[in-house]
Structure formats: structure tokens, C-alpha cells
N, C-alpha and C positions, 0 to 999 in steps of 0.2 A: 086320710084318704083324699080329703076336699085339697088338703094340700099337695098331694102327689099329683091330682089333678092340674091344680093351678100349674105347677111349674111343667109340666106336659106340656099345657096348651101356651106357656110362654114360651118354651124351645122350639114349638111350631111355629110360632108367629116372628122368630129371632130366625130362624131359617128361611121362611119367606119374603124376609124385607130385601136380603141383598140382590135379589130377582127383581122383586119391584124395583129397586134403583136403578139396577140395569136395566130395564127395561125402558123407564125413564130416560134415560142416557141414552140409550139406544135410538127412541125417538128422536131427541134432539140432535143427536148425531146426523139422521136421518136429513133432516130437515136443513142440516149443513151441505151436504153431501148433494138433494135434491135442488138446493140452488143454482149450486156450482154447475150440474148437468145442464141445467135450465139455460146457466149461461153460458155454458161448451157450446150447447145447439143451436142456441143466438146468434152467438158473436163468432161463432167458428173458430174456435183454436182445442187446441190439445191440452192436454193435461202437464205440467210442468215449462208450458211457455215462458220463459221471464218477461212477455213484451209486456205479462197482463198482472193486472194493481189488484188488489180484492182488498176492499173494505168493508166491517161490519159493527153493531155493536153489541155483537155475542159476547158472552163473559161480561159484559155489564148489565142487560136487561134479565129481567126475571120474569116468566112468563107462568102465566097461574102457579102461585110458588116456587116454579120450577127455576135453577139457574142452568144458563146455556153455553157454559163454558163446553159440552160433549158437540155443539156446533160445531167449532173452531174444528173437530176433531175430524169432523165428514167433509167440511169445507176441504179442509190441507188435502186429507186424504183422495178427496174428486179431481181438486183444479190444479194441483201440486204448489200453489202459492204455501207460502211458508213466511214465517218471521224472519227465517233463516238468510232467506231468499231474498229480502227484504221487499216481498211486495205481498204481503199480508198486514197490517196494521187495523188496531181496534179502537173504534171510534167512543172517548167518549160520552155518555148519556148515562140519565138518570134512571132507575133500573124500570122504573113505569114507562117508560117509553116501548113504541112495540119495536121485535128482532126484526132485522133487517138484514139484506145481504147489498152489493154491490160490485161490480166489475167491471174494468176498464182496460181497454187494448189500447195501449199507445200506437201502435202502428198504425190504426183508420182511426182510432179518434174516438171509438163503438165505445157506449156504457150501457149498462141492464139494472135496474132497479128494481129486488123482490124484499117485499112487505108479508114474513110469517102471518098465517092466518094461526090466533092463538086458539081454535079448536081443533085445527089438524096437529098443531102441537103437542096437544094430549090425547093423541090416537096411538097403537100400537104401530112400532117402526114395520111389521107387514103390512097394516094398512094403510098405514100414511106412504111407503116405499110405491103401493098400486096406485095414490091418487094422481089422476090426472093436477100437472103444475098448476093451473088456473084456479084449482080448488083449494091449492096446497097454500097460497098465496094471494090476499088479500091485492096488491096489486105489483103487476110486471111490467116497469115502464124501459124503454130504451129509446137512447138519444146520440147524438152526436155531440161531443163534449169540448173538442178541442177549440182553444179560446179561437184560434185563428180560424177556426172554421165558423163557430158561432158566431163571433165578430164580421163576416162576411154573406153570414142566412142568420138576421137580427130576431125576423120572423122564428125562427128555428127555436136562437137563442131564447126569446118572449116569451116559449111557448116552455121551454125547459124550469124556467124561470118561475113558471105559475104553478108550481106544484109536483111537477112531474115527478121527484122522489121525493114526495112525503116529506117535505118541509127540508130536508136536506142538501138542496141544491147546492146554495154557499160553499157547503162542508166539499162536497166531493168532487165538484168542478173545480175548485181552488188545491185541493190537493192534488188532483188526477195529474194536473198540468204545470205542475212544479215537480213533482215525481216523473213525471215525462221529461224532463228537462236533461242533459247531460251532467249538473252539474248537482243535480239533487241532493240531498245528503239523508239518511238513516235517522239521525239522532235529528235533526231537524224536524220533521217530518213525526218521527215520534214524540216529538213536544208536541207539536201541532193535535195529533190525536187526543193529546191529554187535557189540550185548547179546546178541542173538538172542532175545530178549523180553520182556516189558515187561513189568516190578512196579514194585511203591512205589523198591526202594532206585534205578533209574533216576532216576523222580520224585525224590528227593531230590538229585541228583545236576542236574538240571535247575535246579531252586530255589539252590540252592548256588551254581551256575555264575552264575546272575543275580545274586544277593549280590553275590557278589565284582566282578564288572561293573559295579554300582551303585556298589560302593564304590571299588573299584580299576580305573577304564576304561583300557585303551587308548589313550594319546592320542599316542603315538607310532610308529605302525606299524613303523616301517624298525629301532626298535632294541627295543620292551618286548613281551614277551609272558608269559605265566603256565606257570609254573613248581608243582608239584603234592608235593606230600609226603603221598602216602597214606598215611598212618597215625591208626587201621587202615584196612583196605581194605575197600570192598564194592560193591555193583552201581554205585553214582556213579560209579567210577574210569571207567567203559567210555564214559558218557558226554564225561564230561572229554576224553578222548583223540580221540573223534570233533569233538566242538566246538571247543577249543583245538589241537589239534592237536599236544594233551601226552604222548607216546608217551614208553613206559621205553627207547625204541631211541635217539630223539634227546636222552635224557638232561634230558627234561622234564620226567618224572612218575617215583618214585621211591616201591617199594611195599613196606608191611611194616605185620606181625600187630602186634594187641595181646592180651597173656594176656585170659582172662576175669576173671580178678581185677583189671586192671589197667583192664577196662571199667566193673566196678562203681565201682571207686575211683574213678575217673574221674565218673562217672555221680551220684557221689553228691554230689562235690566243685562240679561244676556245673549244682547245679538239674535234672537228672534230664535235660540235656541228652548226647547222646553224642557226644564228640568227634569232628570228620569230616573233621581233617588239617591242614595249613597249606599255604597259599594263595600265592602271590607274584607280583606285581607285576615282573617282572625288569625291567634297562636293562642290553642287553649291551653298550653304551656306555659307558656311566657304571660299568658294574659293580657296580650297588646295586642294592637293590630295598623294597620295601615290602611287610610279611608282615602274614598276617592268621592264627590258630589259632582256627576254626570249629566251630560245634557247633551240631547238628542234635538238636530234639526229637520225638522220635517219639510220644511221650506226648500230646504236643498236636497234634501230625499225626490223630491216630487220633480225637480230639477233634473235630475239626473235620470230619474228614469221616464223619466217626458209626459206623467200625469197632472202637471200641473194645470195644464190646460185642456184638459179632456175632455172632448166631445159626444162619446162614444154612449150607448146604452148605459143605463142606472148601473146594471148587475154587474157591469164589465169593468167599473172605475177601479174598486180594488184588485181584482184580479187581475188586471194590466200591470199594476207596483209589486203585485206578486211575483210574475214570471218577472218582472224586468229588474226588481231589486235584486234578485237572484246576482248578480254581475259584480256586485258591490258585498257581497258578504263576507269578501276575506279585504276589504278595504274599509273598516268602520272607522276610521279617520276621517272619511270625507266628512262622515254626520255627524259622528261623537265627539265632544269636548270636555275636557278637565273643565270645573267651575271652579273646583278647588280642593287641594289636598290636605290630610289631614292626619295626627297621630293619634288613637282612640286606647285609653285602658278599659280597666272593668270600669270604672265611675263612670266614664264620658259614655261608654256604652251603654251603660244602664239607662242614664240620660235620654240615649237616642232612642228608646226602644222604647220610655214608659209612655202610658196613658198621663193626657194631660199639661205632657211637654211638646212645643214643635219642634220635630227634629232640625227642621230646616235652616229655624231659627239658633238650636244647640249647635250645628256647625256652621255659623256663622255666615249664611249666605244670602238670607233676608233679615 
């Protein structure tokens, strides 16, 4: 009897959970959905504009145990932004961080910044659907975002700059207006989210990828892919790993420092280039590959897009080489240089890869 009971009251409680999840789901959908409204009414546009960006980093933060991947789902569905569309992208962050929304109209420049409040989170989607936005959200800032307009009300820019969205500035004014560009690109830009935002060292990390491309394509899908020896590291590796799909988990990309003395030596040895890793060519068939050791000049990067001399506001210096490298991303010859080429088996690879050896030194270039 005690058992006929037990499994009664488990068929009850096994039929009430998928209600609870939905319901779940349903909130957070809400609270996608309630943004997007938020910033329909702000910023004045309709639903399916493509003029307008939406960024957030639903689907990465976790909000009292909750994940917020049913956001994306209100978001899409309110603003008509879409992945598809490509002006939905997710920012991103580590899952303690709080949900966030954002939106951006390239045509006037208009951004909105809304900050989940995580107790309306866990309100039922009727009641969180009647709350007044202000309650729903922790804060709703909006600004004018466009570099050339910031650039020209500093004041403006300062003030965007000291917090206005919740430590994210960096992140969203640098993507807004690279994506406002004609020349934007998708998969750029989706690195950059996985960067969680975009500077020059991305940009370089871009250009490099293309090098190598040009020089070393692909022509074997089913057996060669590229292989990554970061040494040293810096914001390029994040792209590499989104494009190639050169993660240090699949044993692709392989990351390690170089002293500062070791960059100057370096730096001085090749034309005031910085060295930016070695490159390869795999054939996990053949077992051979074809190495390239890279080097990237910043010197003439800054040249070319006229920040070398920059006078402009703190916040603005990188975001100036952001739009303006933009011009030079199918020309990475002007920055990128062979240091030197090379044939790699399994042994020399091994070599490159282990703890304890310098790569730099295995291919012979310091």
C-alpha cells in the first residue's frame, strides 16, 4: 500500500515539473521580450528593423539557478533582431554576471542599456509581463554612441564612459560602430563576442587569420587544418579559436608568455615587427605540415590608421583603430610578415607543443 502510495505521489510530482519549467521559461522569455519593448519605445523603431544591433549575454549568465537561453526567445520574437539577421549577437561573460540587454540604431546613433533585476526574474511571466520597466530593471541607461558623435560632445562621451552600462561600455560602443560600418563582417564580429569585445589585438588576429589563408589554404578539408602555437598570446588567440576552430581542448592551439625582454629582443631583431606565433598547415594524414612564424607590426598598423598620434579622449584611442583598421582587413600584408618558413612532422610538432621547450627557440628564430 505504502508503495502504491509512493509511486502515486512520484507520478504527481513527475507531471508537475514540465509546468514548472515552463513557467520558468516563460518568465525569462518575458523579460527578453520586455526589453526589446522597453527599447522599441525608446529608441523608436519597429520590430524587424535591420538598422538596429541587439546585444546581450542571455544564454551565458545564469540567474538564481536559472539559465536564460528562453531570453533570446522574447528578445527575437519583440525586436525581430535575429542571428539570422545578423544583428543579434551574444555577448560573452561569465555566468555570475547579471542579464543584460542592449540596443543600438545605427541610423541616429541611439543605444538603451537594461540591467535584469534578478527578483523580477523569478516572478511569474503574468506578473513580471504587468511590471512597470523601471521595476523590471535594475538600470535603463541610454546614450549616444556613435564614435563621431561622441568624439565631437566629449562631455557626452565622459559621461557614457563612467558607467553608464554597467561596466560594459568598451564592449558595446566598439562593436556598435564597427557593425555600423558598411564593411562589417558576421564572423568577425562573432569572434569578437566570444572576445567579449572588440579592440585592435582582435583586428590583428583577423588579418593574421587571412595571411595565413592566403598563404596556407585549405585544400584538403577531410585531413589539414591549422594548428596554432601562441607564442605569446594576446587578444588574436580568441579569434583564431572561433574561426578555426583551434581550441587548447582539442589540442589545436597551444598558449604561452613571452618575458618582456624577450619581446623587445625579438622586436628589435625583426624590424620593429612583434612576433605573433607560428601558424600551421596540419595533414593528420600525411602527418606533416607546413609552418609559418608571423609577425605583426603595430607600428605601421597605427600608421595607417592615424592613431599613432592620438590626441583624442582615453576611451576613444582604441576605438579610432577599430573603425579605421576596418579598411585594411583584406590587405594584411601591409602588417603581416613571414619571419620564417618551415616543414613540421609529428616529432618537431611535438617539440612545439610540449611544456618546457621554447617553441620559438624549436623553430629557430631566437
Amino acid at each position: 500500500m505504502f508503495k502504491a502510495i509512493g509511486l502515486v505521489a512520484l507520478a504527481l510530482l513527475l507531471a508537475t515539473m514540465p509546468c514548472a519549467v515552463h513557467a520558468q521559461g516563460s518568465a525569462m522569455e518575458e523579460i527578453g521580450s520586455k526589453a526589446a519593448k522597453e527599447a522599441m519605445a525608446q529608441l523608436g523603431f519597429q520590430s524587424g528593423d535591420k538598422d538596429i544591433l541587439a546585444l546581450t549575454n542571455a544564454g551565458h549568465a545564469i540567474v538564481e539557478g536559472q539559465t536564460t537561453q528562453a531570453a533570446l526567445k522574447g528578445l527575437t520574437e519583440a525586436s525581430g533582431c535575429s542571428v539570422g539577421d545578423g544583428n543579434l549577437l551574444q555577448v560573452l561573460r561569465p555566468y555570475w554576471k547579471p542579464l543584460w540587454f542592449y540596443f543600438f540604431d545605427k541610423e541616429t546613433g541611439e543605444a538603451i542599456f537594461l540591467q535584469a533585476d534578478n527578483r523580477a526574474v523569478g516572478m511569474s511571466a503574468q506578473k513580471l509581463a504587468s511590471l512597470p520597466a523601471d521595476q523590471a530593471f535594475t538600470r535603463i541607461t541610454r546614450a549616444n554612441v556613435d564614435l563621431d558623435y561622441m568624439m565631437n560632445h566629449t562631455d557626452e562621451g565622459n559621461a557614457t564612459f563612467q558607467g553608464a552600462f554597467g561596466g560594459n561600455e568598451f564592449t558595446l560602443v566598439g562593436m556598435s560602430n564597427v557593425w555600423a560600418q558598411p564593411g562589417s563582417s558576421f564572423d568577425f564580429l562573432q569572434a569578437t563576442a566570444f572576445h567579449d569585445h572588440l579592440c585592435p589585438g582582435v583586428t590583428s588576429g583577423y588579418m593574421l587569420a587571412k595571411f595565413v589563408e592566403g598563404k596556407l589554404p585549405i585544400e584538403d578539408i577531410s585531413a589539414q587544418s591549422y594548428r596554432v602555437i601562441a607564442c605569446p598570446q594576446w587578444c588574436k588567440d580568441d579569434l583564431l579559436q572561433m574561426r578555426w576552430d583551434a581550441t587548447p581542448g582539442k589540442s589545436s592551439m597551444f598558449v604561452m608568455a613571452l618575458s618582456d625582454a624577450e619581446k623587445s629582443a625579438l622586436r628589435a631583431r625583426y624590424n620593429q615587427s612583434d612576433v605573433a606565433g607560428i601558424y600551421i598547415r596540419w595533414n593528420q594524414t600525411a602527418k606533416q605540415g607546413d609552418a609559418l612564424v608571423l609577425g605583426f607590426n603595430w607600428t605601421r598598423a597605427r600608421e595607417l590608421d592615424g592613431s599613432a598620434d592620438f590626441k583624442g579622449p582615453s576611451w576613444a584611442a582604441k576605438l579610432v583603430e577599430d573603425v579605421r583598421l576596418m579598411e585594411y582587413w583584406n590587405q594584411p600584408q601591409l602588417v603581416v610578415s613571414v619571419i620564417k618558413e618551415f616543414e613540421v612532422d609529428s616529432e618537431r610538432l611535438a617539440l612545439l607543443q610540449s611544456a618546457g621547450v621554447h617553441p620559438l627557440k624549436v623553430a629557430g628564430v631566437m
